[in-house]
PDB file of N, CA, C, O and CB in Angstrom:
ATOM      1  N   UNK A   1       1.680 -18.845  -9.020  1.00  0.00           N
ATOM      2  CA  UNK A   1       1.698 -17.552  -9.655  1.00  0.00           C
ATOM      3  C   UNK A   1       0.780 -17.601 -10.864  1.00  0.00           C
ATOM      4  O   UNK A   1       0.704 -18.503 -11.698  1.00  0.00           O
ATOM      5  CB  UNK A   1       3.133 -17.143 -10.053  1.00  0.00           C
ATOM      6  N   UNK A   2      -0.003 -16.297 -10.796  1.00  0.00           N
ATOM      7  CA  UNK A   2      -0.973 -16.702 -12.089  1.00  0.00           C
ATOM      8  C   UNK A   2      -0.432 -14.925 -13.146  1.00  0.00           C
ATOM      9  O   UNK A   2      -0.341 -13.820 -12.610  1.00  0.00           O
ATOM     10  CB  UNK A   2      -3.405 -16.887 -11.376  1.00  0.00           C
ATOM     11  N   UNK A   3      -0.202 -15.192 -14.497  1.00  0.00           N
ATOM     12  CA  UNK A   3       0.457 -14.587 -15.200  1.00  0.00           C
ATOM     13  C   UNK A   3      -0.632 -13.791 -15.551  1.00  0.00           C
ATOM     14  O   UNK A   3      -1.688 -14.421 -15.498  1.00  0.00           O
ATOM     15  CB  UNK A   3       1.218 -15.255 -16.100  1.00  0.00           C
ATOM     16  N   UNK A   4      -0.763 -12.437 -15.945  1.00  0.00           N
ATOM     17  CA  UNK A   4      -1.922 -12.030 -16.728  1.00  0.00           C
ATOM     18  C   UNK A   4      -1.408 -11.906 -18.638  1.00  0.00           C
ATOM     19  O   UNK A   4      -0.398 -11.765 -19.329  1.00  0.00           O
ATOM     20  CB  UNK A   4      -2.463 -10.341 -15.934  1.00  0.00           C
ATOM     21  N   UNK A   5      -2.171 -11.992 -18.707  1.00  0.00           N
ATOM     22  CA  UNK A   5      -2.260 -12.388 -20.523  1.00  0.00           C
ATOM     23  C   UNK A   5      -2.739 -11.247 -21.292  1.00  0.00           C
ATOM     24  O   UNK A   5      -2.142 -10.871 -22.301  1.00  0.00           O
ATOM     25  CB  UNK A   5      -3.437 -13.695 -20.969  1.00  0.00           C
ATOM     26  N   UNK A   6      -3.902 -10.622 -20.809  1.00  0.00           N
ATOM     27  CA  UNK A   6      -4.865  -9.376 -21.384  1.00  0.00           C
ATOM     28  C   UNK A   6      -5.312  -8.901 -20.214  1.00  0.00           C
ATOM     29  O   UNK A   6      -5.028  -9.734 -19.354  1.00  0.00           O
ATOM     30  CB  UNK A   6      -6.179  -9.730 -22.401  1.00  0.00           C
ATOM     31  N   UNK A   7      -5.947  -7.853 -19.682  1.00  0.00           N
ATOM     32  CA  UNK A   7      -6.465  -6.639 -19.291  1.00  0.00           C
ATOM     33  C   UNK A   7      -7.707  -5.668 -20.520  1.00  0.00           C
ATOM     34  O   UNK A   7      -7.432  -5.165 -21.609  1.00  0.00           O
ATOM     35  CB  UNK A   7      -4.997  -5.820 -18.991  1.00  0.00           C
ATOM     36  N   UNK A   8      -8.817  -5.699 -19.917  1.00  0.00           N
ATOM     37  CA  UNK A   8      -9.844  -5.192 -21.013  1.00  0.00           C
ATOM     38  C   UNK A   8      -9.597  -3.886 -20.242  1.00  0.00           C
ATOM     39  O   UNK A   8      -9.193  -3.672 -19.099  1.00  0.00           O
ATOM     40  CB  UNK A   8     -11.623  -5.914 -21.197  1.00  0.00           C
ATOM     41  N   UNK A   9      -9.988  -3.057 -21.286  1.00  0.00           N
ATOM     42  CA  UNK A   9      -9.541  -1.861 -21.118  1.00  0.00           C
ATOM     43  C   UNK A   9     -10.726  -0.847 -20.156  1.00  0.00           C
ATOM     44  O   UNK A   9     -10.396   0.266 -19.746  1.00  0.00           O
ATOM     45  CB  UNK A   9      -9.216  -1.363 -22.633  1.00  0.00           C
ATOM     46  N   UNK A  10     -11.558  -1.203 -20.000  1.00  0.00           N
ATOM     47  CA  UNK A  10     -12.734  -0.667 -19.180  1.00  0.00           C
ATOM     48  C   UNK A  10     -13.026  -1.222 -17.499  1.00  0.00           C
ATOM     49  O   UNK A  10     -13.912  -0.840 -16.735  1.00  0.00           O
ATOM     50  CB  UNK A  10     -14.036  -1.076 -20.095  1.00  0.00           C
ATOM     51  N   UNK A  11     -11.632  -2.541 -17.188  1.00  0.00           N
ATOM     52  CA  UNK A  11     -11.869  -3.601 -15.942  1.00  0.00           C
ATOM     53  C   UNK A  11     -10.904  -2.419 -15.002  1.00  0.00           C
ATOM     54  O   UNK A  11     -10.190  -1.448 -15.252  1.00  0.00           O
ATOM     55  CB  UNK A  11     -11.086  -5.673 -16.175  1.00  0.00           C
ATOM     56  N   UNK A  12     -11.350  -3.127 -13.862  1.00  0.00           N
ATOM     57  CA  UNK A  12     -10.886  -2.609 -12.584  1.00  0.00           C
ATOM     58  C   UNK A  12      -9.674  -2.962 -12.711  1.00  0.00           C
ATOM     59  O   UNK A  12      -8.967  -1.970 -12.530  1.00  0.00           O
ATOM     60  CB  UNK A  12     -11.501  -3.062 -11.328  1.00  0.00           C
ATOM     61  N   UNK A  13      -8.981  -4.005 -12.964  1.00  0.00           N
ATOM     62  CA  UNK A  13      -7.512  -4.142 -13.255  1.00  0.00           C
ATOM     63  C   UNK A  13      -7.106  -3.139 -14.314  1.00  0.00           C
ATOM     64  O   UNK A  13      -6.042  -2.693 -13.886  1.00  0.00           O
ATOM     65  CB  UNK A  13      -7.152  -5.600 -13.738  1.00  0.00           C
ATOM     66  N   UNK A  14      -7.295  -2.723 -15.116  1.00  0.00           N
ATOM     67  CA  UNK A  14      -7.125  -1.496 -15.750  1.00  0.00           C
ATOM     68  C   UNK A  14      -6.691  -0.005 -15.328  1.00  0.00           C
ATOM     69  O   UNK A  14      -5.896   0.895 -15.603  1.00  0.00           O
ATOM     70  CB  UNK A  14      -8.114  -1.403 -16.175  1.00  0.00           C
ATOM     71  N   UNK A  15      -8.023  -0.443 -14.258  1.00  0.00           N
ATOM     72  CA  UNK A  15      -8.330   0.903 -13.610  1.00  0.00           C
ATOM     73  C   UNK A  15      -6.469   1.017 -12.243  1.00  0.00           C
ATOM     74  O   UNK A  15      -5.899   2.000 -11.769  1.00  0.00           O
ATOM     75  CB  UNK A  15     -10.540   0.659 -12.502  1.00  0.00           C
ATOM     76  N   UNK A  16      -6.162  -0.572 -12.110  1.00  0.00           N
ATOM     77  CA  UNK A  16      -5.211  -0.406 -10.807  1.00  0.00           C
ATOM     78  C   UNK A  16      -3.963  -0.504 -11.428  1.00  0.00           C
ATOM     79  O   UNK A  16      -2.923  -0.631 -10.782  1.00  0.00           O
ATOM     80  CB  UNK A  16      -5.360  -1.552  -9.556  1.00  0.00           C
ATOM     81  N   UNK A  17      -4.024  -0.434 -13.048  1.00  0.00           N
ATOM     82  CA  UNK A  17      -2.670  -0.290 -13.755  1.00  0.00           C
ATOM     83  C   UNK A  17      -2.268  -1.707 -13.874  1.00  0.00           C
ATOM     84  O   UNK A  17      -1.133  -1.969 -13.476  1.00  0.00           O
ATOM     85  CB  UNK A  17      -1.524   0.630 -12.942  1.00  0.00           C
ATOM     86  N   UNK A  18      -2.779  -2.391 -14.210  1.00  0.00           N
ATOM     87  CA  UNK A  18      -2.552  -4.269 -14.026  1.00  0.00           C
ATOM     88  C   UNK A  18      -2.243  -4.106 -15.856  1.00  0.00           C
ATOM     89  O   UNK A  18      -3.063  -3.742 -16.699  1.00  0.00           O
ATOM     90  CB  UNK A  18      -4.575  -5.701 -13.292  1.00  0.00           C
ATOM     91  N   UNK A  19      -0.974  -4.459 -16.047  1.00  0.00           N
ATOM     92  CA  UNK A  19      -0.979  -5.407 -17.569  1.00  0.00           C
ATOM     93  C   UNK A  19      -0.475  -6.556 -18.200  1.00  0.00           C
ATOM     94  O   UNK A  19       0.285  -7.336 -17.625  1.00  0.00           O
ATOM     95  CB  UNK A  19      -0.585  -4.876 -18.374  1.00  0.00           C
ATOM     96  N   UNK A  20      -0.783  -6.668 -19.122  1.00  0.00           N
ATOM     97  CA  UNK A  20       0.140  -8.386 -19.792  1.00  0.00           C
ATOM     98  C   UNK A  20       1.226  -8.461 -18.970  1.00  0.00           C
ATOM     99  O   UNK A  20       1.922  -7.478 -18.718  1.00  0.00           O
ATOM    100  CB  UNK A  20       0.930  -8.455 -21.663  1.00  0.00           C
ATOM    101  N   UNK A  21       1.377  -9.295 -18.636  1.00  0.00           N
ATOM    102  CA  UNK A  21       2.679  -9.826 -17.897  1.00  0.00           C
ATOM    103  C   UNK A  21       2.877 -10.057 -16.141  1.00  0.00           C
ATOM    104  O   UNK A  21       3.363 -10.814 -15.301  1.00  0.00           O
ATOM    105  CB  UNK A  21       3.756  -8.755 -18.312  1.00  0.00           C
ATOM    106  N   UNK A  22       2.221  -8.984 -16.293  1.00  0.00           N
ATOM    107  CA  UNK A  22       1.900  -8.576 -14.336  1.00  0.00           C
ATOM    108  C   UNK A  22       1.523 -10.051 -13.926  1.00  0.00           C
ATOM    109  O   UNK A  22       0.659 -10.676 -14.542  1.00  0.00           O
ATOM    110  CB  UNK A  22       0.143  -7.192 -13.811  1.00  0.00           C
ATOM    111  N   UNK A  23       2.502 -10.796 -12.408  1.00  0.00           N
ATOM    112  CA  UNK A  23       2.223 -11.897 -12.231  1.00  0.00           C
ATOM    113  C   UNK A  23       1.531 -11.813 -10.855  1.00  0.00           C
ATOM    114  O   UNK A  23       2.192 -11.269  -9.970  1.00  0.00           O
ATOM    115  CB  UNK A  23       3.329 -12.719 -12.417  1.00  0.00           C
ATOM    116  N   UNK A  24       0.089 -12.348 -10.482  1.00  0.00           N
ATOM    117  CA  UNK A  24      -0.441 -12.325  -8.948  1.00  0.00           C
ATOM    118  C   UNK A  24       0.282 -13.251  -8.238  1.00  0.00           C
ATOM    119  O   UNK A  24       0.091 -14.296  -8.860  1.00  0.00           O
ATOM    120  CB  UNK A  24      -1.970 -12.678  -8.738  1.00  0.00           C
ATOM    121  N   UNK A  25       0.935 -13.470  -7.389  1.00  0.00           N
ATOM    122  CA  UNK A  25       1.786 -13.844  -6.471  1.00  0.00           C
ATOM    123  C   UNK A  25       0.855 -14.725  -5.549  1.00  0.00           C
ATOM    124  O   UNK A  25       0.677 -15.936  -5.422  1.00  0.00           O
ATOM    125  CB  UNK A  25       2.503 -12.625  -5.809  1.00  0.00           C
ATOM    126  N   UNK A  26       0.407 -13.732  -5.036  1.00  0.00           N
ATOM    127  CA  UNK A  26      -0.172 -14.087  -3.343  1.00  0.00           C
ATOM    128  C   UNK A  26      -1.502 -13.495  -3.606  1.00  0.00           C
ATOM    129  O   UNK A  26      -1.734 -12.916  -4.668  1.00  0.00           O
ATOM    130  CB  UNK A  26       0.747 -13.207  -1.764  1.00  0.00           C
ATOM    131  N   UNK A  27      -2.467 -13.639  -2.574  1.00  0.00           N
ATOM    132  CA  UNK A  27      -3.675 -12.959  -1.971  1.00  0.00           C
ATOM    133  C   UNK A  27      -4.082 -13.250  -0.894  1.00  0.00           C
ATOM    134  O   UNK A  27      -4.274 -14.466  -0.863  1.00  0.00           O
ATOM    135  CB  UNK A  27      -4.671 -13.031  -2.578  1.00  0.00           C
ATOM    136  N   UNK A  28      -4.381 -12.664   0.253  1.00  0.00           N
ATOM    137  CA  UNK A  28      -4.414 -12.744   1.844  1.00  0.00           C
ATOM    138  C   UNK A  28      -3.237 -13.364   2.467  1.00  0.00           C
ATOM    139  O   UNK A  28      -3.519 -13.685   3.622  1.00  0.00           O
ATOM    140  CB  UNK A  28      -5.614 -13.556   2.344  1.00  0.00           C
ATOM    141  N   UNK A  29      -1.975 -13.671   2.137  1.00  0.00           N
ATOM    142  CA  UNK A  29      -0.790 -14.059   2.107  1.00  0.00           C
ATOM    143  C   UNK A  29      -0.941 -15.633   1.976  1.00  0.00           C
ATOM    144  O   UNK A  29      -0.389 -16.393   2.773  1.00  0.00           O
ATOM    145  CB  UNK A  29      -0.036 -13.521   3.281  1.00  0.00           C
ATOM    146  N   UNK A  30      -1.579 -15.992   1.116  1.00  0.00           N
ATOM    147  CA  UNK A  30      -2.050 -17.241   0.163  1.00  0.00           C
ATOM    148  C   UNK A  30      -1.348 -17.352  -1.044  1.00  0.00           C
ATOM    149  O   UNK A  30      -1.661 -16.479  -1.854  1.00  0.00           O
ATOM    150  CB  UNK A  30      -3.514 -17.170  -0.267  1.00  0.00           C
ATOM    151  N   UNK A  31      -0.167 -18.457  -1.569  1.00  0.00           N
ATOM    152  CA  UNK A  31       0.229 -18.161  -2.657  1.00  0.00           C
ATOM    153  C   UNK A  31      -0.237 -19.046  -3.733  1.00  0.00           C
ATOM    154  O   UNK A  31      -0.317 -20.268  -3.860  1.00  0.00           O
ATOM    155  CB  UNK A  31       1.453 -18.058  -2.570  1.00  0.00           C
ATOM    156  N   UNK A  32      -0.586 -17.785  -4.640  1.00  0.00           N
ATOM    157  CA  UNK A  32      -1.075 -18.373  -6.115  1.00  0.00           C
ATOM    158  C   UNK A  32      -0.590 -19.643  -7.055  1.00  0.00           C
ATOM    159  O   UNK A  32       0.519 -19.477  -7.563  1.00  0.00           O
ATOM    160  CB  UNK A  32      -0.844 -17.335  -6.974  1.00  0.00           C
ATOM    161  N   UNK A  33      -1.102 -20.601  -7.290  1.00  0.00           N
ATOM    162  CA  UNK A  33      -0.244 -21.554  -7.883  1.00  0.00           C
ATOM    163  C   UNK A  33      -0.857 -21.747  -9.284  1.00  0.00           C
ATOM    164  O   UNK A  33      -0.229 -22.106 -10.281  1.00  0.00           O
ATOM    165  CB  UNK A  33      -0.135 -22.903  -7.025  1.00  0.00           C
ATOM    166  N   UNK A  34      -2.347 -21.421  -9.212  1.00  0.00           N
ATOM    167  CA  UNK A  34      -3.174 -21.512 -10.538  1.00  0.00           C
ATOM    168  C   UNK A  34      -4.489 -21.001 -10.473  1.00  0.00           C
ATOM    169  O   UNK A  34      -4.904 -20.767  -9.338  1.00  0.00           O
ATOM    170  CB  UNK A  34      -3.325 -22.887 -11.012  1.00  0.00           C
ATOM    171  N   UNK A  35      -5.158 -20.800 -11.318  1.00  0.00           N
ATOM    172  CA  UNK A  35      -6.505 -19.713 -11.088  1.00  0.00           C
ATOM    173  C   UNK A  35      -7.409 -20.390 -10.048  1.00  0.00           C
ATOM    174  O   UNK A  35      -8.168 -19.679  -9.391  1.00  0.00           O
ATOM    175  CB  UNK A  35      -7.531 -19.426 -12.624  1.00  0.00           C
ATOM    176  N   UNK A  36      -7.372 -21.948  -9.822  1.00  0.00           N
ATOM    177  CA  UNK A  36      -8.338 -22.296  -9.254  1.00  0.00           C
ATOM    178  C   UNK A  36      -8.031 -21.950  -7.316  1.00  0.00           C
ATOM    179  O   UNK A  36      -8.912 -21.913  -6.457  1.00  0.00           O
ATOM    180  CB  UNK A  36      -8.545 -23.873  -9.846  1.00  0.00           C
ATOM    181  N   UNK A  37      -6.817 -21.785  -7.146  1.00  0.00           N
ATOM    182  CA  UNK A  37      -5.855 -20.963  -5.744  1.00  0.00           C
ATOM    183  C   UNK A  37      -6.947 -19.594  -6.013  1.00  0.00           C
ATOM    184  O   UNK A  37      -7.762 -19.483  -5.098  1.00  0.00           O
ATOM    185  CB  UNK A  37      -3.471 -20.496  -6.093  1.00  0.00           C
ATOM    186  N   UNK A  38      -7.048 -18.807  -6.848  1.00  0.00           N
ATOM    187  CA  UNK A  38      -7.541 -17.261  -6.835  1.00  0.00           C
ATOM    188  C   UNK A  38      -9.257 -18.061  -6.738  1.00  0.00           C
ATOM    189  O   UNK A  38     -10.011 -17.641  -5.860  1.00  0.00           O
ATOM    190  CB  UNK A  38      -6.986 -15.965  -8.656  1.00  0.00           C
ATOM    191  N   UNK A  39      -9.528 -18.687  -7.263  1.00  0.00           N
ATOM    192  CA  UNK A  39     -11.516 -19.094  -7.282  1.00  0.00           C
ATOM    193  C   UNK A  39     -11.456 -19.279  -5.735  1.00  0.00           C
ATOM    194  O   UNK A  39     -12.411 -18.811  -5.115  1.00  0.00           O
ATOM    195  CB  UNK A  39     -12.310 -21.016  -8.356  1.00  0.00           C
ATOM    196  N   UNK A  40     -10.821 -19.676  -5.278  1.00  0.00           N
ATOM    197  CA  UNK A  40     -11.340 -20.588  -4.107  1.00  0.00           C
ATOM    198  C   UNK A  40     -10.472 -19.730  -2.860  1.00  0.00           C
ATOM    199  O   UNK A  40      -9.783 -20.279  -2.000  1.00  0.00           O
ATOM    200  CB  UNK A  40     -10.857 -22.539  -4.318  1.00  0.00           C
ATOM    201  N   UNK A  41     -10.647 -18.572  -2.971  1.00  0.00           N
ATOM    202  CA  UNK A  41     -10.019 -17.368  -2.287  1.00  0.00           C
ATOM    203  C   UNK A  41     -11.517 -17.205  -1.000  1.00  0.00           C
ATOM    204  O   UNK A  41     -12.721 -17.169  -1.256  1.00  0.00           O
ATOM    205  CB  UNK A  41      -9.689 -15.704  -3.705  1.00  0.00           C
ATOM    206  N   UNK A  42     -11.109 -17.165  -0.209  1.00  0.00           N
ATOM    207  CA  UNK A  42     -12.276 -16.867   0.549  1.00  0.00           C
ATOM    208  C   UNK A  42     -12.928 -14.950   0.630  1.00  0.00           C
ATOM    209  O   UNK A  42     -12.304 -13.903   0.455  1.00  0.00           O
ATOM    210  CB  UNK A  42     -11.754 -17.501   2.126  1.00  0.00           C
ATOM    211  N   UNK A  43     -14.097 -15.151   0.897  1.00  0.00           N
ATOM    212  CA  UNK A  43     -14.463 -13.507   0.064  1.00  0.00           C
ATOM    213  C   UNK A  43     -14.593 -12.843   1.681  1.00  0.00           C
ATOM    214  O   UNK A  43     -15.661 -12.588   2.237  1.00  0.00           O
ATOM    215  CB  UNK A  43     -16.472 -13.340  -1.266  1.00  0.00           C
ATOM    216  N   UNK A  44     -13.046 -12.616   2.337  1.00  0.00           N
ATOM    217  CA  UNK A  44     -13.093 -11.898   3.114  1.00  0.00           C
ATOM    218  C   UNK A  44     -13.366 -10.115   2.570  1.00  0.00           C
ATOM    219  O   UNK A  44     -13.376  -9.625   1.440  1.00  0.00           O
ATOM    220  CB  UNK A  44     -11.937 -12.317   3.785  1.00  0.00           C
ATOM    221  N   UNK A  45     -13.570  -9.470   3.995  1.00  0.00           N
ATOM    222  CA  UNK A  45     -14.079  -8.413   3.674  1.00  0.00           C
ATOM    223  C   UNK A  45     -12.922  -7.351   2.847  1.00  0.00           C
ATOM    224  O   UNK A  45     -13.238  -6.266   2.360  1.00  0.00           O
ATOM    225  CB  UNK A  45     -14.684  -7.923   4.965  1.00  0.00           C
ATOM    226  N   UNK A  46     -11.312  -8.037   2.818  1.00  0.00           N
ATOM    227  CA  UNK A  46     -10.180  -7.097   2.138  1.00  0.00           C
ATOM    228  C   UNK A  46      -9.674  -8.457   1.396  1.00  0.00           C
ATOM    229  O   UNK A  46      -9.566  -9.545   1.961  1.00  0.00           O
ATOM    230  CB  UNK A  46      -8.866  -6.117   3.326  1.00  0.00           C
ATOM    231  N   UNK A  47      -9.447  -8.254   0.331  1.00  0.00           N
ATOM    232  CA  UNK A  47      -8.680  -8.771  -0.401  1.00  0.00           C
ATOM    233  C   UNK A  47      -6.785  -8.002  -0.449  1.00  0.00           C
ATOM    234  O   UNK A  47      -6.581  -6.798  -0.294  1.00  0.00           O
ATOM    235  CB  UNK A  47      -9.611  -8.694  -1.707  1.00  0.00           C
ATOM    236  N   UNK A  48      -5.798  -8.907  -0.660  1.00  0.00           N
ATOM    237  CA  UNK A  48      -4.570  -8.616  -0.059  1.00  0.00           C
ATOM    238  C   UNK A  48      -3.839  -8.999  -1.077  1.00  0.00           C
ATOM    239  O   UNK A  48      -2.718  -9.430  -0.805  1.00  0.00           O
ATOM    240  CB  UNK A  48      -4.228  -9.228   1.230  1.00  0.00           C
ATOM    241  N   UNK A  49      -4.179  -8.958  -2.222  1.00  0.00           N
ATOM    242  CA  UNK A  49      -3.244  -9.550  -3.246  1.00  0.00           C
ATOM    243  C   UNK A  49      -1.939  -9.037  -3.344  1.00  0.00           C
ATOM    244  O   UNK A  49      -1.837  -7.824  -3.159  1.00  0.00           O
ATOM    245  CB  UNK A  49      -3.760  -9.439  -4.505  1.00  0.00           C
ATOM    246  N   UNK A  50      -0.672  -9.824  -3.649  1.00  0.00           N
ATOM    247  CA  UNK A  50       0.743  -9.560  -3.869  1.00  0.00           C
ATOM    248  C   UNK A  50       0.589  -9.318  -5.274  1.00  0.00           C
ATOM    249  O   UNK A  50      -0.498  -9.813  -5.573  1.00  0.00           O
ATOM    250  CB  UNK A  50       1.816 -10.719  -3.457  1.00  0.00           C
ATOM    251  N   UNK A  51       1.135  -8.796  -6.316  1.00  0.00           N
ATOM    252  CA  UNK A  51       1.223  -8.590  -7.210  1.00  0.00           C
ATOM    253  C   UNK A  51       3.200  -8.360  -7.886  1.00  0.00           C
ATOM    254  O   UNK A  51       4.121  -8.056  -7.127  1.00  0.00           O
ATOM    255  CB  UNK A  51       0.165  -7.603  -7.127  1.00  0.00           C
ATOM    256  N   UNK A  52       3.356  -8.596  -9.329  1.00  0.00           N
ATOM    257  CA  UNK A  52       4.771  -8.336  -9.414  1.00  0.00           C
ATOM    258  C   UNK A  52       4.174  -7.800 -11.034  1.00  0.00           C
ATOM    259  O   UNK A  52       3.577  -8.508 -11.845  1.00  0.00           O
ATOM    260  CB  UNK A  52       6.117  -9.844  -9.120  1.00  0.00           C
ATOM    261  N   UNK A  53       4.547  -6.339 -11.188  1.00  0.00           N
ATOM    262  CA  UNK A  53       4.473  -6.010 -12.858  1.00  0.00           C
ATOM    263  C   UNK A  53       5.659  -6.551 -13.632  1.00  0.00           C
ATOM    264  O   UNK A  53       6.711  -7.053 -13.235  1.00  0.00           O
ATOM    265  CB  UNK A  53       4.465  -4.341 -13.184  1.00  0.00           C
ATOM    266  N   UNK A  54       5.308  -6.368 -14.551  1.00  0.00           N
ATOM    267  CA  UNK A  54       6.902  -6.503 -15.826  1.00  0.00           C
ATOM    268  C   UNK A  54       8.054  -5.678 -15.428  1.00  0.00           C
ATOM    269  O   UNK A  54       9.200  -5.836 -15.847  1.00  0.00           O
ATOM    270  CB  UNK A  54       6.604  -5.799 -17.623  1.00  0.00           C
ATOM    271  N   UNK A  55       7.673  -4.807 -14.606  1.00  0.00           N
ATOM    272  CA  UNK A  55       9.101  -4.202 -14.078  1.00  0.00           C
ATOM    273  C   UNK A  55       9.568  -4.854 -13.072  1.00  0.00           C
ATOM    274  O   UNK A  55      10.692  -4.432 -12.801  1.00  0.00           O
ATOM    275  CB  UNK A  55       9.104  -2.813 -13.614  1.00  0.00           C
ATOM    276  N   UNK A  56       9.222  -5.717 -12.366  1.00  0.00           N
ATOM    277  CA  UNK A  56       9.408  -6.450 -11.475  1.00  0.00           C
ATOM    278  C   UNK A  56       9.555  -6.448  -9.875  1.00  0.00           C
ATOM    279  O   UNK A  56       9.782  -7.180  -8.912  1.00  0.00           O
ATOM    280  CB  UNK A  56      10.120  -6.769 -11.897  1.00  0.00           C
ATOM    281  N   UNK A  57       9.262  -5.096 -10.258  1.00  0.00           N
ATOM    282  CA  UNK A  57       9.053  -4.487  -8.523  1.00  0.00           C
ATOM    283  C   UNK A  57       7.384  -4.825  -7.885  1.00  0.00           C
ATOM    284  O   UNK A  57       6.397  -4.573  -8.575  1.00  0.00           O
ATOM    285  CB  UNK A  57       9.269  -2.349  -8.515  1.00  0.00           C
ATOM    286  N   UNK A  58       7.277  -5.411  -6.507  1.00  0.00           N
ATOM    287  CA  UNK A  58       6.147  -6.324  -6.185  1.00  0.00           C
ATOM    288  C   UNK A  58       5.532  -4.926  -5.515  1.00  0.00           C
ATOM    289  O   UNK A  58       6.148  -3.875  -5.334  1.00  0.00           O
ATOM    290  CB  UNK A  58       6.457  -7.924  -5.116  1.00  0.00           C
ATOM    291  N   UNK A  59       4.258  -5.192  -5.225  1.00  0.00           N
ATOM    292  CA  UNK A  59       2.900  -4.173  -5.127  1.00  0.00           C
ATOM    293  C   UNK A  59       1.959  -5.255  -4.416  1.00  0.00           C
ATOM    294  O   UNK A  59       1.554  -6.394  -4.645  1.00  0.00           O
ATOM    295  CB  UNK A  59       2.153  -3.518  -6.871  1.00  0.00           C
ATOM    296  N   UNK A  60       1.836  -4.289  -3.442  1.00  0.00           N
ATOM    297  CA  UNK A  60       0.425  -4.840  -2.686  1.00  0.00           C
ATOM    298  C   UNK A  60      -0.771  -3.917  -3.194  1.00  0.00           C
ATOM    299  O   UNK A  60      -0.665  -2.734  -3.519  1.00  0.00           O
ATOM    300  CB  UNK A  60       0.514  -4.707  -0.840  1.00  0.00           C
ATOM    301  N   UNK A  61      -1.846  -4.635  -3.196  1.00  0.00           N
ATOM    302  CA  UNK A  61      -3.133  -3.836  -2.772  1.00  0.00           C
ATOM    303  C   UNK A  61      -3.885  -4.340  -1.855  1.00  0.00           C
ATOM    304  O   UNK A  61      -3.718  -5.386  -1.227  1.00  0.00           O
ATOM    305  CB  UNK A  61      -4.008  -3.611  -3.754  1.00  0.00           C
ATOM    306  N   UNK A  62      -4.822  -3.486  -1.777  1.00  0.00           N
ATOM    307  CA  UNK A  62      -5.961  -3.822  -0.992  1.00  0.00           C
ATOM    308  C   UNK A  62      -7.432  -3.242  -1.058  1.00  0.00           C
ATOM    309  O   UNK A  62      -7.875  -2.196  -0.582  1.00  0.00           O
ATOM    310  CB  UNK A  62      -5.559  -3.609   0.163  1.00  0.00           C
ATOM    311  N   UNK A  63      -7.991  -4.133  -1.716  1.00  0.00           N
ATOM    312  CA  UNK A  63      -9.095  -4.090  -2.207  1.00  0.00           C
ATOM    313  C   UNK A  63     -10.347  -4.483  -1.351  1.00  0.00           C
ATOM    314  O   UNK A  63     -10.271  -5.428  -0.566  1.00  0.00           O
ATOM    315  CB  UNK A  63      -8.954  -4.761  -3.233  1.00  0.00           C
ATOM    316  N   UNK A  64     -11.300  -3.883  -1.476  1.00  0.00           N
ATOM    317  CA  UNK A  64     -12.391  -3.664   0.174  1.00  0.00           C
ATOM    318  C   UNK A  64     -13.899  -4.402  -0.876  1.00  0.00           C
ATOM    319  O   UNK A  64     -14.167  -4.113  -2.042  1.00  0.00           O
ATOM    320  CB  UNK A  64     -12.772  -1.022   1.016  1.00  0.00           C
ATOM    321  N   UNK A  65     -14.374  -5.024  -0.297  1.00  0.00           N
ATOM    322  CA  UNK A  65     -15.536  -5.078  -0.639  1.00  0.00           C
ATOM    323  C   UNK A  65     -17.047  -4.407  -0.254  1.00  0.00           C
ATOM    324  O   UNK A  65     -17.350  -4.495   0.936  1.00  0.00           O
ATOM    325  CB  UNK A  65     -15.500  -6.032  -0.539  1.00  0.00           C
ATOM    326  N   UNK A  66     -17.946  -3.795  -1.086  1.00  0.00           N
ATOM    327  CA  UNK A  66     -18.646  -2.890  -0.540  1.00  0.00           C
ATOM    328  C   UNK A  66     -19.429  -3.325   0.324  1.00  0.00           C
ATOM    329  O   UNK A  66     -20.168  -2.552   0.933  1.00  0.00           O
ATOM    330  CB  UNK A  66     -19.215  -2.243  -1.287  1.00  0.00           C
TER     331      UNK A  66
END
């Protein structure tokens, strides 16, 4: 699980409502254990990240590459 810390206010995580605390879980049903799990993500054409906010209710997205 990788924790988020900050969110800049102009990033696409911004833009998908991502803040301090929000923990990434998973991505392509790959689970996160430390940033170098998210580097070494293969750059399929959808990204599938699990996500859990501070409210603690979990959220998928799915994010497309152009």
């Amino acid at each position: 699980m990788i924790r988020v810390t900050a969110v800049h206010p102009d990033s696409l995580a911004a833009e998908l409502g991502l803040r301090e605390g929000t923990e990434h879980l998973s991505v392509n049903g790959r689970e996160l254990g430390d940033l170098l799990d998210w580097e070494f993500t293969p750059a399929d054409a959808a990204l599938l990240p699990l996500i859990r906010p501070p409210s603690r209710e979990r959220t998928q997205f799915v994010l497309q590459h152009p």
